[in-house]
N, C-alpha and C positions, 0 to 999 in steps of 0.2 A: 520365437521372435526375439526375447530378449532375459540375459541370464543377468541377476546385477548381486553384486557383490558391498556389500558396507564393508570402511573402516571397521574393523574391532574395537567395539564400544568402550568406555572405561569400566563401565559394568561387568565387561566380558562376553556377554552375549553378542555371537557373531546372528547379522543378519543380514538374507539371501530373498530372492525372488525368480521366481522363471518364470515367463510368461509365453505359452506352448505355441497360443493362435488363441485367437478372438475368444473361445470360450471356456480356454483352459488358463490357470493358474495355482502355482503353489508357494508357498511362503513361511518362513517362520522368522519372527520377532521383529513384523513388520510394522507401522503403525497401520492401526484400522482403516486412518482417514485417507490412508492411499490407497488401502484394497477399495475403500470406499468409491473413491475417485475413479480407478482401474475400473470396477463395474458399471461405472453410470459412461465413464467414455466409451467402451465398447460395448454399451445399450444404443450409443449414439452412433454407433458404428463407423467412428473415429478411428483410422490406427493411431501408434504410440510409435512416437520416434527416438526419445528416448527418455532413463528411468535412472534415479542417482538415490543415494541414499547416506547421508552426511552418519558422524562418528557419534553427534547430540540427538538421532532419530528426526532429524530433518530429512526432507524429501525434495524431488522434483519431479514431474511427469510431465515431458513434454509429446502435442500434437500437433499436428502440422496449427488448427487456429489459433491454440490457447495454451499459455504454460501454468501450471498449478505447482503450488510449491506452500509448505509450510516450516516452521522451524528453523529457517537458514537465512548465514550470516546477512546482515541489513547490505550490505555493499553490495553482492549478488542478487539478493530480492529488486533493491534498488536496478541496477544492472538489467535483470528481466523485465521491468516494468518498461524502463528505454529503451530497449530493443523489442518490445510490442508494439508501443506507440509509434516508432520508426517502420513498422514494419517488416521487422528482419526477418530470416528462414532460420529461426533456431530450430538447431539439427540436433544438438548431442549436450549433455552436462554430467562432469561427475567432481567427487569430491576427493582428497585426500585425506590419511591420518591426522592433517594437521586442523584440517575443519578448511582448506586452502579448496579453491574452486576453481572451474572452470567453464564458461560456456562457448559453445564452438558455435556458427552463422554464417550465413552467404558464402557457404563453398571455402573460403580460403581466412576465412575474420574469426576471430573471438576475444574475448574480456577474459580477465583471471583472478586473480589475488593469491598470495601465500601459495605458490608454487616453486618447483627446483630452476634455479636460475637456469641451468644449463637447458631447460625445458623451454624458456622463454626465448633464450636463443634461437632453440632450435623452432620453435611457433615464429617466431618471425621471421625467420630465413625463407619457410616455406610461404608463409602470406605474401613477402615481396617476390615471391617466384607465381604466386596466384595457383600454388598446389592448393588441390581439395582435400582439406583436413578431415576427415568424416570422426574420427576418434582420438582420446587419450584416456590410456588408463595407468591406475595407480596400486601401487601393493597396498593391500588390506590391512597388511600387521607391522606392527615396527619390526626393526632386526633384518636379520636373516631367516630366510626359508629352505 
């Protein structure tokens, strides 16, 4: 269902998650409180629409009811709280190396901070065409690979 990839911490420990189906899971150098969360939503039998994992071991787990999030920057916490209260269909979030975020909703909308300008263009070019954005991802490491 779902592979997720962290920034490379400053620590250096690179941390991963894959999440098979409903009662499989594997991980290393995740935070607890997410595996934690991960088992009690799919005790509720909740799926997961999506799973982010910031470069400071912040987290987000989103379900179609409820987003859980710990550790991450206030302006995105912020951000997710408004877009509950409005009721939005947050679909997707991840982070960059810069600690820069992003949350995607209602098919063609999202919120950001500290992303590649040329990124923002291009997110708004497709929301005034009302393309459905379903994702964005980010390299893991500085540099080249």
């Amino acid at each position: 269902q779902h592979i997720v990839l962290s920034p490379l911490s400053r620590s250096g420990k690179p941390s991963w998650l894959v999440l098979y189906n409903i009662t499989e899971v594997d991980w290393k150098n995740v935070p607890p409180n997410l595996i934690r969360q991960i088992l009690e939503v799919h005790q509720r039998g909740e799926p997961i629409r999506s799973i982010a994992l910031s470069i400071n071991g912040g987290w987000v787990l989103v379900t179609p009811a409820k987003v859980y999030h710990e550790l991450i920057p206030k302006n995105m916490a912020a951000q997710l709280d408004l877009l509950q209260q409005k009721k939005a269909d947050i679909h997707y979030v991840a982070f960059n190396v810069d600690n820069g975020w992003i949350i995607l909703h209602d098919r063609y909308k999202g919120v950001w901070e500290r992303i590649p300008a040329s990124l923002v263009v291009e997110l708004e070019r497709l929301s005034a065409q009302q393309s459905h954005i379903r994702a964005v991802h980010f390299y893991t490491v500085r540099g080249r690979i």
